[in-house]
CHARMM internal coordinates of N, CA and C (Angstrom, degrees):
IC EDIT
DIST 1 N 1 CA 1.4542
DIST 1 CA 1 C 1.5257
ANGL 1 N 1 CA 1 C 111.82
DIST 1 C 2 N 1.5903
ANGL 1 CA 1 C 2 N 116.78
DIHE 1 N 1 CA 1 C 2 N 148.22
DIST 2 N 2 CA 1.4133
ANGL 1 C 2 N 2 CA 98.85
DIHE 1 CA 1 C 2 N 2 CA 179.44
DIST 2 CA 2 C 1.5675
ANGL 2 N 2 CA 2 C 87.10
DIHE 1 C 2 N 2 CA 2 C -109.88
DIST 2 C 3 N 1.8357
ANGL 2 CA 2 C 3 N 94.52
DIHE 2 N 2 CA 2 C 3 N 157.87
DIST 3 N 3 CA 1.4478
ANGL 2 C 3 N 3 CA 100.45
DIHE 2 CA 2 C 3 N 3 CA 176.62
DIST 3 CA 3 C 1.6923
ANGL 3 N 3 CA 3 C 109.09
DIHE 2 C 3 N 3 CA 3 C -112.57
DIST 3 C 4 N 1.1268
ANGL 3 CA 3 C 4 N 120.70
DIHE 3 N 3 CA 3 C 4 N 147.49
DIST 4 N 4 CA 1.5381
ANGL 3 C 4 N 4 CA 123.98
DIHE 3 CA 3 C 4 N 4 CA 163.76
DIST 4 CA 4 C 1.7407
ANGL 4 N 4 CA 4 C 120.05
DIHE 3 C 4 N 4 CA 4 C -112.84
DIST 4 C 5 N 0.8674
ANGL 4 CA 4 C 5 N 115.39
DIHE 4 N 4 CA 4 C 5 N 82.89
DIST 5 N 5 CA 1.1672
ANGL 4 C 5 N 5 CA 144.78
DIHE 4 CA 4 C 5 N 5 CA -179.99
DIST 5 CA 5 C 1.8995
ANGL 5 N 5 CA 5 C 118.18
DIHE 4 C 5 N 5 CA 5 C -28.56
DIST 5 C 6 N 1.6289
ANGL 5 CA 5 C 6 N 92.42
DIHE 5 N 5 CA 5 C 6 N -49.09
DIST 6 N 6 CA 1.4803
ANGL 5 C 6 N 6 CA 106.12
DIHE 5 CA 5 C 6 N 6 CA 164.93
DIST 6 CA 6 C 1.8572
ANGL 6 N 6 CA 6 C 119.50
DIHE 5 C 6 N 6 CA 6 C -81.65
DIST 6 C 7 N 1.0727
ANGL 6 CA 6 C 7 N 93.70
DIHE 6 N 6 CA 6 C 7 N -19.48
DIST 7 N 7 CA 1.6981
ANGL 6 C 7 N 7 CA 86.54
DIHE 6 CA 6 C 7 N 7 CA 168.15
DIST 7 CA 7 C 2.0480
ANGL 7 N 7 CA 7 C 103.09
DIHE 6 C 7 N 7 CA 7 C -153.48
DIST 7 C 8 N 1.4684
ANGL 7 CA 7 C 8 N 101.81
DIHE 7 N 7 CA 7 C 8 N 109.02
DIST 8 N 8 CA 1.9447
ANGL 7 C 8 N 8 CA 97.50
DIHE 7 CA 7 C 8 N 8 CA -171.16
DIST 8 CA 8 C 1.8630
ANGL 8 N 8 CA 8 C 93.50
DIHE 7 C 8 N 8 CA 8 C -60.59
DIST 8 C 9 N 1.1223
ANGL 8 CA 8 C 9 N 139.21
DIHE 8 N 8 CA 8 C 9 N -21.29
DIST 9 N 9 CA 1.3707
ANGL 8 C 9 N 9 CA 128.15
DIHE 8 CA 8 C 9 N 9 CA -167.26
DIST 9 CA 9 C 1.4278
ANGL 9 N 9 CA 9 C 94.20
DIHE 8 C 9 N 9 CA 9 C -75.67
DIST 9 C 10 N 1.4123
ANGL 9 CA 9 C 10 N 167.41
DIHE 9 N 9 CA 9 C 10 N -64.55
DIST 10 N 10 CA 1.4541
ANGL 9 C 10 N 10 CA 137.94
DIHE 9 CA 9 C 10 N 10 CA 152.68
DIST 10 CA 10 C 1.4184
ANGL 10 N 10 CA 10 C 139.39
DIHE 9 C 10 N 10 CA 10 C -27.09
DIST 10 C 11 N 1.2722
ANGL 10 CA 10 C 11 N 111.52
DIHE 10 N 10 CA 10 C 11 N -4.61
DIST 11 N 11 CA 1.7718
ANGL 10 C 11 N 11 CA 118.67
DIHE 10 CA 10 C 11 N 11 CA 162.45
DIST 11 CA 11 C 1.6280
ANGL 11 N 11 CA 11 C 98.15
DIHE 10 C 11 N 11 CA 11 C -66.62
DIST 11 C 12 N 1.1788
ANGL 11 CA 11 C 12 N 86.59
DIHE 11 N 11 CA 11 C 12 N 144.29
DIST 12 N 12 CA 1.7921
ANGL 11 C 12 N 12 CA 109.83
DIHE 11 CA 11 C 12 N 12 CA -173.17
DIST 12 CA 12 C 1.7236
ANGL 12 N 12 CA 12 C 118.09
DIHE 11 C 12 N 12 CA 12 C -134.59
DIST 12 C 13 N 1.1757
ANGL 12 CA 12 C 13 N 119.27
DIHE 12 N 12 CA 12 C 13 N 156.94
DIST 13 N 13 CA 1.5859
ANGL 12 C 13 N 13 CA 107.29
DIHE 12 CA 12 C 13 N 13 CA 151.83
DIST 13 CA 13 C 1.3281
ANGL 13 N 13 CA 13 C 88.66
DIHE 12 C 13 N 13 CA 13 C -147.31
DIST 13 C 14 N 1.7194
ANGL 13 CA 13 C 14 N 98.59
DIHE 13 N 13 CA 13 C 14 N 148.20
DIST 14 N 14 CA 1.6126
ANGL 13 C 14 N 14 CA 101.79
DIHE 13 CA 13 C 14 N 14 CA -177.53
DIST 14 CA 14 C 1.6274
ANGL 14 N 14 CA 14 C 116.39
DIHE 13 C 14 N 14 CA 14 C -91.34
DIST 14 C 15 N 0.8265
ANGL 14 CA 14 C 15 N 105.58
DIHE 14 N 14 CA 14 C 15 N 150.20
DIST 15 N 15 CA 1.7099
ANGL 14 C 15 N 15 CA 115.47
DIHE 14 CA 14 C 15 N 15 CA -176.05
DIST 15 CA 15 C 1.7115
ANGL 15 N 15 CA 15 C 101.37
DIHE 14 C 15 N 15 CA 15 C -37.78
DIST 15 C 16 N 1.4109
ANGL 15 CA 15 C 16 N 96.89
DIHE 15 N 15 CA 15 C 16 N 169.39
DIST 16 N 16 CA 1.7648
ANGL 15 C 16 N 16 CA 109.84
DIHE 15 CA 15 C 16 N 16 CA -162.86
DIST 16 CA 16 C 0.8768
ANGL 16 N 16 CA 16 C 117.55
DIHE 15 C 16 N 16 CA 16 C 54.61
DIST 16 C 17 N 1.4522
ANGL 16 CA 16 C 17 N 107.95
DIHE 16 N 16 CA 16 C 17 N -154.11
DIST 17 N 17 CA 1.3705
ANGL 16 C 17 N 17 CA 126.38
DIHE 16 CA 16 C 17 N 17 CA -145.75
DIST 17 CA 17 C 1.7158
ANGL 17 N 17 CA 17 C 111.01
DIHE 16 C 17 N 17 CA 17 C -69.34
DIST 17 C 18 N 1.6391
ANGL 17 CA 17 C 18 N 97.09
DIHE 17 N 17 CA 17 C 18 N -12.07
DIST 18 N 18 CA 1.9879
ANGL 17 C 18 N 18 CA 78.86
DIHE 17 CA 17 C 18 N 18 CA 168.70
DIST 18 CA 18 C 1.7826
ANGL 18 N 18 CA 18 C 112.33
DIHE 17 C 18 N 18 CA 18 C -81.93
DIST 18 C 19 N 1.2874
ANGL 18 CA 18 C 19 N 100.93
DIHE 18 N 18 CA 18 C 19 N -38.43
DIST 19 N 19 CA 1.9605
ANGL 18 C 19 N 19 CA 75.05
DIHE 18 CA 18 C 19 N 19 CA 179.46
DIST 19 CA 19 C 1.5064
ANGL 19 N 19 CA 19 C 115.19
DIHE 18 C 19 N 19 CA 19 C -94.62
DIST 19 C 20 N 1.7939
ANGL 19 CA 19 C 20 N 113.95
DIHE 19 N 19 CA 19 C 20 N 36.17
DIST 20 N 20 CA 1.4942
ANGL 19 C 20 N 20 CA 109.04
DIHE 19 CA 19 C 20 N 20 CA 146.61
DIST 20 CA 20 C 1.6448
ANGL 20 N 20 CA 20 C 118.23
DIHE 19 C 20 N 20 CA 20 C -78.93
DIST 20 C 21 N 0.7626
ANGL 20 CA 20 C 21 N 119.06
DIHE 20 N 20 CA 20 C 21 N -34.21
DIST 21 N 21 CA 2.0057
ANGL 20 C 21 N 21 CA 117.42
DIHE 20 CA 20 C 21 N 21 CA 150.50
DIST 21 CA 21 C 1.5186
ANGL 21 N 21 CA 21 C 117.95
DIHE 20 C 21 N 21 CA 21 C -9.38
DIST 21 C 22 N 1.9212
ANGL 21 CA 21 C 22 N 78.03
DIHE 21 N 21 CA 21 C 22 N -83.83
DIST 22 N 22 CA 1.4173
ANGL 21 C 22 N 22 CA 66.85
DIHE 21 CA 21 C 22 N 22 CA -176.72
DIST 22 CA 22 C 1.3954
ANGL 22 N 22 CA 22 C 131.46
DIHE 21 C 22 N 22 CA 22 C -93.92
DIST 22 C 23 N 1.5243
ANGL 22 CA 22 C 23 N 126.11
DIHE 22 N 22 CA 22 C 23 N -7.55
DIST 23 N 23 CA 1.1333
ANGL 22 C 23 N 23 CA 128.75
DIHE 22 CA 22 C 23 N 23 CA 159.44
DIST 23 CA 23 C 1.7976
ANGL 23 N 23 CA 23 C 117.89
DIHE 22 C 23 N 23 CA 23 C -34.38
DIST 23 C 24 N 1.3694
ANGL 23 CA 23 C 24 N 96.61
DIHE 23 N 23 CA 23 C 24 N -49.11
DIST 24 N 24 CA 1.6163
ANGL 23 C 24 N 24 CA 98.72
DIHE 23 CA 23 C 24 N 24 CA 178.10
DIST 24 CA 24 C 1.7958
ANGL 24 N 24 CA 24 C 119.12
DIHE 23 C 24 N 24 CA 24 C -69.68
DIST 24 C 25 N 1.1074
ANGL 24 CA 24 C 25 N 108.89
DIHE 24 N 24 CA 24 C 25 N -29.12
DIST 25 N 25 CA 1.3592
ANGL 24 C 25 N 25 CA 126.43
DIHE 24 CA 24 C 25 N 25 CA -179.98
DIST 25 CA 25 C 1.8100
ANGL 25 N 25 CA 25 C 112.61
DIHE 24 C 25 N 25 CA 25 C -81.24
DIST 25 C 26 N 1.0866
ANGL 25 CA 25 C 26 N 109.65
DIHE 25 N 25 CA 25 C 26 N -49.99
DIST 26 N 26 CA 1.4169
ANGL 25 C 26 N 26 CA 101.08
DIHE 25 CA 25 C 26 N 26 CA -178.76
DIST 26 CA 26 C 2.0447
ANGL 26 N 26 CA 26 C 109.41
DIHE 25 C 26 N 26 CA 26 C -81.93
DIST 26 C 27 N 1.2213
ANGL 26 CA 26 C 27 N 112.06
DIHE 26 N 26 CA 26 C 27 N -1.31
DIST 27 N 27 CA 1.2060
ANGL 26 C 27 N 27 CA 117.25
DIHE 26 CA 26 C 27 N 27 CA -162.72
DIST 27 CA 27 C 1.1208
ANGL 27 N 27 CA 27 C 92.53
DIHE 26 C 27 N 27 CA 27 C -96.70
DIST 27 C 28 N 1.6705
ANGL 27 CA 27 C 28 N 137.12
DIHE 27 N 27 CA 27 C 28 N -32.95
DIST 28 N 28 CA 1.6188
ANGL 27 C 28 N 28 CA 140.45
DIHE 27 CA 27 C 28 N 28 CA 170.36
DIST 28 CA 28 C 2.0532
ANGL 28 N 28 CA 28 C 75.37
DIHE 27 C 28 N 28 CA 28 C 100.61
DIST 28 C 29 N 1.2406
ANGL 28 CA 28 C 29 N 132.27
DIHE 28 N 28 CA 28 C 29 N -12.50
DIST 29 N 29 CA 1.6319
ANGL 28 C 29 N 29 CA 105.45
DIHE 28 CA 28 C 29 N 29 CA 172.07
DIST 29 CA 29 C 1.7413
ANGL 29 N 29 CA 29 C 123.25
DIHE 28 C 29 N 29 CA 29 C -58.33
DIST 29 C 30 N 1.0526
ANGL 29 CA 29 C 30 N 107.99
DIHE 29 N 29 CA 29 C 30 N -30.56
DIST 30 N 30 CA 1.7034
ANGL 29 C 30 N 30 CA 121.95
DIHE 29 CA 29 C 30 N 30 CA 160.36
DIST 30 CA 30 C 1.4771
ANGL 30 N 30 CA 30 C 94.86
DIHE 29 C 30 N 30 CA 30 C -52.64
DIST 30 C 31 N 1.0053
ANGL 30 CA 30 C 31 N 151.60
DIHE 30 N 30 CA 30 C 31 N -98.31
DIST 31 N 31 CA 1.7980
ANGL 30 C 31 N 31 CA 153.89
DIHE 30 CA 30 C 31 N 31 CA -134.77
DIST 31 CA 31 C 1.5302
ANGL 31 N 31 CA 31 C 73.83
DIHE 30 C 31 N 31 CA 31 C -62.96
DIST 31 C 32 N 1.6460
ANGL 31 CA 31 C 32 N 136.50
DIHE 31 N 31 CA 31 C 32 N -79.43
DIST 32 N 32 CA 1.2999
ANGL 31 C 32 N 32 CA 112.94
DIHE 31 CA 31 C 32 N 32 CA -152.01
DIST 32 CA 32 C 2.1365
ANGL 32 N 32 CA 32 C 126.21
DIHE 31 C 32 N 32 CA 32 C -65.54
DIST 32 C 33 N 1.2210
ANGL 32 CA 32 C 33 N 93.78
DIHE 32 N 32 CA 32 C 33 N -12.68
DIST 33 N 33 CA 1.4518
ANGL 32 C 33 N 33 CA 93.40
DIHE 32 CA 32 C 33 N 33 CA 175.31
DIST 33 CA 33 C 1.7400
ANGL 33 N 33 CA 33 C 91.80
DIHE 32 C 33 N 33 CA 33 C -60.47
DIST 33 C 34 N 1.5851
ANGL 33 CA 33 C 34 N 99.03
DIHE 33 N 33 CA 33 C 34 N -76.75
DIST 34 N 34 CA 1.7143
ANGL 33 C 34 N 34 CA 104.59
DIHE 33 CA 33 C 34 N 34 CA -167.75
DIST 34 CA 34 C 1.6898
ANGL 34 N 34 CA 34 C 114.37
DIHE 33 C 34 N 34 CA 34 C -18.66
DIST 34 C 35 N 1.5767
ANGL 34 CA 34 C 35 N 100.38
DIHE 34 N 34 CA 34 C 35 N -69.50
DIST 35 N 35 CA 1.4251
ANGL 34 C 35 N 35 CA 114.59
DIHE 34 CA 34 C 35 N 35 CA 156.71
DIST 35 CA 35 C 1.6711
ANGL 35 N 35 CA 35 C 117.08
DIHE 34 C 35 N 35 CA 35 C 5.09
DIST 35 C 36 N 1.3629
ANGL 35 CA 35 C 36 N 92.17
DIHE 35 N 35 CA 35 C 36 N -72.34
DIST 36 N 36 CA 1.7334
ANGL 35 C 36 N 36 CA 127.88
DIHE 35 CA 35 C 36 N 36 CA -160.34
DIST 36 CA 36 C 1.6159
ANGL 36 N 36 CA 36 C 104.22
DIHE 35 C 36 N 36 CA 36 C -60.21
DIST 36 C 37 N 1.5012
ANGL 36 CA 36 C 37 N 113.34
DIHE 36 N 36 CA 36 C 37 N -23.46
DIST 37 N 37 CA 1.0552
ANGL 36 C 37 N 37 CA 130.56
DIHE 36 CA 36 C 37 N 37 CA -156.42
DIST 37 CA 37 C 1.5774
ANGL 37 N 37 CA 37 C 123.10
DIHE 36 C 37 N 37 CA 37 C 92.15
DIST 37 C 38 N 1.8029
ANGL 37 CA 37 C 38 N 141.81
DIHE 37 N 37 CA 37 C 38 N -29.19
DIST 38 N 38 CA 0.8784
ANGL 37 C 38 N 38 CA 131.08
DIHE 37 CA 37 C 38 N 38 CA -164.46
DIST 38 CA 38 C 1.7902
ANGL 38 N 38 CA 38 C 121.21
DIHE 37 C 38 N 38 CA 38 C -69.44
DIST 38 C 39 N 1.0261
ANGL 38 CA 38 C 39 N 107.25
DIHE 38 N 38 CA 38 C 39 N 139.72
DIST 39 N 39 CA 1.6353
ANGL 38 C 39 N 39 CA 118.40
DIHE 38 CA 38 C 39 N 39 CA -170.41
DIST 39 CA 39 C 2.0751
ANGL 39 N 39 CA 39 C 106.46
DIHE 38 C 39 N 39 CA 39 C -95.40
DIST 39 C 40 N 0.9521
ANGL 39 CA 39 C 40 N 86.16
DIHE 39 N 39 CA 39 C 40 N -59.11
DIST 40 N 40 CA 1.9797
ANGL 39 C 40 N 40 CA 94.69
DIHE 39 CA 39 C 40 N 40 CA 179.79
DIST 40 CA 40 C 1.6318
ANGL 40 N 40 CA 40 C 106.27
DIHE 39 C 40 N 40 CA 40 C -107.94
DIST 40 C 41 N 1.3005
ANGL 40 CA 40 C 41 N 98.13
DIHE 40 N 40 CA 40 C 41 N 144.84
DIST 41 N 41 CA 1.4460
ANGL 40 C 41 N 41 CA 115.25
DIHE 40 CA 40 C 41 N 41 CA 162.69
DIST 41 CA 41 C 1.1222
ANGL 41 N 41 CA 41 C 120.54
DIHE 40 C 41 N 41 CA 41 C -144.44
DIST 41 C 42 N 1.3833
ANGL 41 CA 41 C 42 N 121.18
DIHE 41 N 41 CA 41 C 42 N 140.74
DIST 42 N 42 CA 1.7122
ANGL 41 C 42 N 42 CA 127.91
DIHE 41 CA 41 C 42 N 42 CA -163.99
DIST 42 CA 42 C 1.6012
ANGL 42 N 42 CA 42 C 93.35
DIHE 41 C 42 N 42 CA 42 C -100.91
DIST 42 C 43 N 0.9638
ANGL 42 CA 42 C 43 N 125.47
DIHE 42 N 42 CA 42 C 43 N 142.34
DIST 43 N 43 CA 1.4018
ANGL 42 C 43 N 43 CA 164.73
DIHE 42 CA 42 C 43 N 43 CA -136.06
DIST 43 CA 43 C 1.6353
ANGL 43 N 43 CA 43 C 102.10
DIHE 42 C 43 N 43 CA 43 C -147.25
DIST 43 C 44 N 1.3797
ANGL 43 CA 43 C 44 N 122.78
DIHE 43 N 43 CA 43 C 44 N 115.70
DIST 44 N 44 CA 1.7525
ANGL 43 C 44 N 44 CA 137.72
DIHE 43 CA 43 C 44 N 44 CA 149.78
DIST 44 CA 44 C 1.1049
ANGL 44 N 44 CA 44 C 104.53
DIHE 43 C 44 N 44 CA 44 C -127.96
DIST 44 C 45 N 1.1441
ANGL 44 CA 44 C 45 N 124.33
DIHE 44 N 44 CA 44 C 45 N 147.99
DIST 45 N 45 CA 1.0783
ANGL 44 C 45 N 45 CA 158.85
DIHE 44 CA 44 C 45 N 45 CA -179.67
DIST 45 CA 45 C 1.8318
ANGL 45 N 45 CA 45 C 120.34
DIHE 44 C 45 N 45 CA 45 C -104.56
DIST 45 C 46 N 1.4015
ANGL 45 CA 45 C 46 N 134.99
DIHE 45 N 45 CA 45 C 46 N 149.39
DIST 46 N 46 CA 0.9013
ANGL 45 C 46 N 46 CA 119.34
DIHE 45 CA 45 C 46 N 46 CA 153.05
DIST 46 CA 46 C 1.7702
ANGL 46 N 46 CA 46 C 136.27
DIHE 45 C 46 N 46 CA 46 C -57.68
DIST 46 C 47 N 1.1319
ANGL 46 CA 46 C 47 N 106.80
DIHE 46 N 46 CA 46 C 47 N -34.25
DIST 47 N 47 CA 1.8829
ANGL 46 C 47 N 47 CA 103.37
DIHE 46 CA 46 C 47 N 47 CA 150.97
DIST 47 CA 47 C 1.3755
ANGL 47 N 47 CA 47 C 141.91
DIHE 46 C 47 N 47 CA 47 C -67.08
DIST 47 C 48 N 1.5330
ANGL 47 CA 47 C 48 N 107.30
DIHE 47 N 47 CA 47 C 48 N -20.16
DIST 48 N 48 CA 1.7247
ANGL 47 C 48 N 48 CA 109.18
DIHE 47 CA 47 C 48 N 48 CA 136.37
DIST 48 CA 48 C 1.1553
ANGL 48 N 48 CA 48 C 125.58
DIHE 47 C 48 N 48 CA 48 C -118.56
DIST 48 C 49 N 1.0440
ANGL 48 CA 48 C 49 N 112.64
DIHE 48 N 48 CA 48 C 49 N 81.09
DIST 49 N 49 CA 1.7096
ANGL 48 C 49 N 49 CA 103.46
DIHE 48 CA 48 C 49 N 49 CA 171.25
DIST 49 CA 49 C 1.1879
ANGL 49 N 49 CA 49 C 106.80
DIHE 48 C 49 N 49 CA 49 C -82.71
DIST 49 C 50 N 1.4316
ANGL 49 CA 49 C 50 N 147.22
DIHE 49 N 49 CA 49 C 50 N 19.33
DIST 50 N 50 CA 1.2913
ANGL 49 C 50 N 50 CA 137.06
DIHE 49 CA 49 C 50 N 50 CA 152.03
DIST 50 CA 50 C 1.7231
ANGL 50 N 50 CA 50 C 111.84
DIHE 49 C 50 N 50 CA 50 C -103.13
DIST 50 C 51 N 1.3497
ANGL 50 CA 50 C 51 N 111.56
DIHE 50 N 50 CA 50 C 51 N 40.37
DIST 51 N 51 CA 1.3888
ANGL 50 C 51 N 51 CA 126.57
DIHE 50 CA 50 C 51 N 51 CA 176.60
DIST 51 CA 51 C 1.8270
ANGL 51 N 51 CA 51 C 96.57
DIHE 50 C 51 N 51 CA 51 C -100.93
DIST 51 C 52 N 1.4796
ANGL 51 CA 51 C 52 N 85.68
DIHE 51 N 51 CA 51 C 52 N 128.64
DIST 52 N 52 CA 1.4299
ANGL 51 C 52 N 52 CA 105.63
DIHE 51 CA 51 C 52 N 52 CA 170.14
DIST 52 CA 52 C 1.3885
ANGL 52 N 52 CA 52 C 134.88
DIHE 51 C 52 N 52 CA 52 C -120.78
DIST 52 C 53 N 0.7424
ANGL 52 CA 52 C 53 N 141.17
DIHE 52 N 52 CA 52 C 53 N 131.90
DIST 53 N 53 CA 1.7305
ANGL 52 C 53 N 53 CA 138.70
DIHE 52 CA 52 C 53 N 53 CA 170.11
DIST 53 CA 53 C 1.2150
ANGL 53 N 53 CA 53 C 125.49
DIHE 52 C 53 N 53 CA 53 C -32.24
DIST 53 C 54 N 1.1971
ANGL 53 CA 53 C 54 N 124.19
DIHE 53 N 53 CA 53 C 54 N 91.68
DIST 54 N 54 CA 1.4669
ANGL 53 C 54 N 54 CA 109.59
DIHE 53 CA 53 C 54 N 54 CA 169.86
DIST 54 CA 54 C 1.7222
ANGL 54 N 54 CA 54 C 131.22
DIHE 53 C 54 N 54 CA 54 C -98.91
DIST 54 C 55 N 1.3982
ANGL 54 CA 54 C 55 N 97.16
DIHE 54 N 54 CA 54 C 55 N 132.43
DIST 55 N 55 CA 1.3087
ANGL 54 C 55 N 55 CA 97.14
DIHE 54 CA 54 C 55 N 55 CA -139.82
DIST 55 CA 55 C 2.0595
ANGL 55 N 55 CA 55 C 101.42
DIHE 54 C 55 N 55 CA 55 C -80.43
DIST 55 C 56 N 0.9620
ANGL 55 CA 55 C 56 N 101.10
DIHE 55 N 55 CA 55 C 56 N -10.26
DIST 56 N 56 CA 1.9272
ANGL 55 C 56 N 56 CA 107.88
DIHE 55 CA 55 C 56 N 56 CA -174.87
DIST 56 CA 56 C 1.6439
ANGL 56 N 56 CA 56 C 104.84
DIHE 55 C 56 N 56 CA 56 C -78.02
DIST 56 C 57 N 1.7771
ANGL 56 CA 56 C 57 N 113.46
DIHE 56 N 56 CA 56 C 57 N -18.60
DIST 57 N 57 CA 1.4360
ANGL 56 C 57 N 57 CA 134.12
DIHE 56 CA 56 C 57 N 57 CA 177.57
DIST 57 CA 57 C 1.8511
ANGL 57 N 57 CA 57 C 105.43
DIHE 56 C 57 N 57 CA 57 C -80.64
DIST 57 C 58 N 1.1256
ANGL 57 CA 57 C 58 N 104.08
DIHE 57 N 57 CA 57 C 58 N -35.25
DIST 58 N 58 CA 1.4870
ANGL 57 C 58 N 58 CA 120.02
DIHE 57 CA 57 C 58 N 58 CA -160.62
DIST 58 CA 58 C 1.6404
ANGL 58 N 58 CA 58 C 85.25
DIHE 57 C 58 N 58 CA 58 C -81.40
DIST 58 C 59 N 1.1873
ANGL 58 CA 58 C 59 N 115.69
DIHE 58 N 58 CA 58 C 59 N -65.72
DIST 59 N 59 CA 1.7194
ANGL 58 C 59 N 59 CA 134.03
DIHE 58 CA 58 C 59 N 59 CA -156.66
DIST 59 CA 59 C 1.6919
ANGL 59 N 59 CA 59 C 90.17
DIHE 58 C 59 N 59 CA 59 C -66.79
DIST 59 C 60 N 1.2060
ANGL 59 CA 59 C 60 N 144.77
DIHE 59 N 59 CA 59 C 60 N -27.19
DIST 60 N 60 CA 1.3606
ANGL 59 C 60 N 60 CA 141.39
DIHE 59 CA 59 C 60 N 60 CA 169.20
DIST 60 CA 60 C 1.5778
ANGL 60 N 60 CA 60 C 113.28
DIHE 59 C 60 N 60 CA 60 C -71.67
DIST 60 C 61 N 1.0650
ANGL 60 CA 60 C 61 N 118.40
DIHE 60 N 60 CA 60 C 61 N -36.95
DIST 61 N 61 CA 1.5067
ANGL 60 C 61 N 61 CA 126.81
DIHE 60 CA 60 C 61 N 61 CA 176.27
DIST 61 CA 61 C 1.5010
ANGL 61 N 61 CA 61 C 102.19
DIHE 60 C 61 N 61 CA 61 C -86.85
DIST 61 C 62 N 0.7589
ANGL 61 CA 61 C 62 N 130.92
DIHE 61 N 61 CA 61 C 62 N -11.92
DIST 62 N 62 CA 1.4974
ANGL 61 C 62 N 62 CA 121.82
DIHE 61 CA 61 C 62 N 62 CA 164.71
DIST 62 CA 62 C 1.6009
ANGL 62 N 62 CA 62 C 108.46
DIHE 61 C 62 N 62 CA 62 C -105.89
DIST 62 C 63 N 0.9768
ANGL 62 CA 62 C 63 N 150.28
DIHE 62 N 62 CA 62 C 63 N -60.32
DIST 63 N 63 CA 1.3104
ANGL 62 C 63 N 63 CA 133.35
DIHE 62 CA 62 C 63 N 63 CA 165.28
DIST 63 CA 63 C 1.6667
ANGL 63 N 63 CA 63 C 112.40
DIHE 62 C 63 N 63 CA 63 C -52.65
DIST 63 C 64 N 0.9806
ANGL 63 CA 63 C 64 N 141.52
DIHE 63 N 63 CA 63 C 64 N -7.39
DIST 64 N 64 CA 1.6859
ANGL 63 C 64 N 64 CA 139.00
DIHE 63 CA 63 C 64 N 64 CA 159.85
DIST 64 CA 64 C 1.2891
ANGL 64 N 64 CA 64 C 126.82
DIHE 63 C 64 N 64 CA 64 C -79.10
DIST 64 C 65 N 1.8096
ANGL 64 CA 64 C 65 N 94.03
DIHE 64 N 64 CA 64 C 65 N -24.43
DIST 65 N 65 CA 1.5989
ANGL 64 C 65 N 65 CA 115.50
DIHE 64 CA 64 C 65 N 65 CA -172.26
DIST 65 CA 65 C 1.8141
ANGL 65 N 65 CA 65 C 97.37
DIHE 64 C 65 N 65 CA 65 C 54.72
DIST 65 C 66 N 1.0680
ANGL 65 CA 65 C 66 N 106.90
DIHE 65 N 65 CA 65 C 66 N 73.72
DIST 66 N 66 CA 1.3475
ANGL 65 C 66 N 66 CA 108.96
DIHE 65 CA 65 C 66 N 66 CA 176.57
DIST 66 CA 66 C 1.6686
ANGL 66 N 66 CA 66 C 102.06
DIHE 65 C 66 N 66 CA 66 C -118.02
END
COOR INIT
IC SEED 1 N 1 CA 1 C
IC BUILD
């Protein structure tokens, strides 16, 4: 997000995936996923919606515990 310091009504965040952050974070839905148990979440966007999961990417971050 950018901030403007001299006036907060020009702070911005630009569409997608940067103000899913904080959408999840200020909403307390972040604390309840964790909660829930889930560790990763895959993320599309409307500029790829032909983004898919790959699962040998997924299975490395979970055996690395990354």
């Amino acid at each position: 997000p950018a901030t403007c310091e001299s006036d907060p009504s020009n702070e911005w965040c630009p569409p997608g995936h940067g103000d899913l952050y904080a959408a999840l974070e200020g909403s307390g839905r972040l604390d309840a996923l964790l909660k829930d148990g889930y560790k990763y979440m895959f993320v599309s966007n409307s500029d790829n919606l032909g983004a898919s999961l790959d699962l040998s990417i997924l299975t490395h971050f979970a055996k690395s515990e990354a």
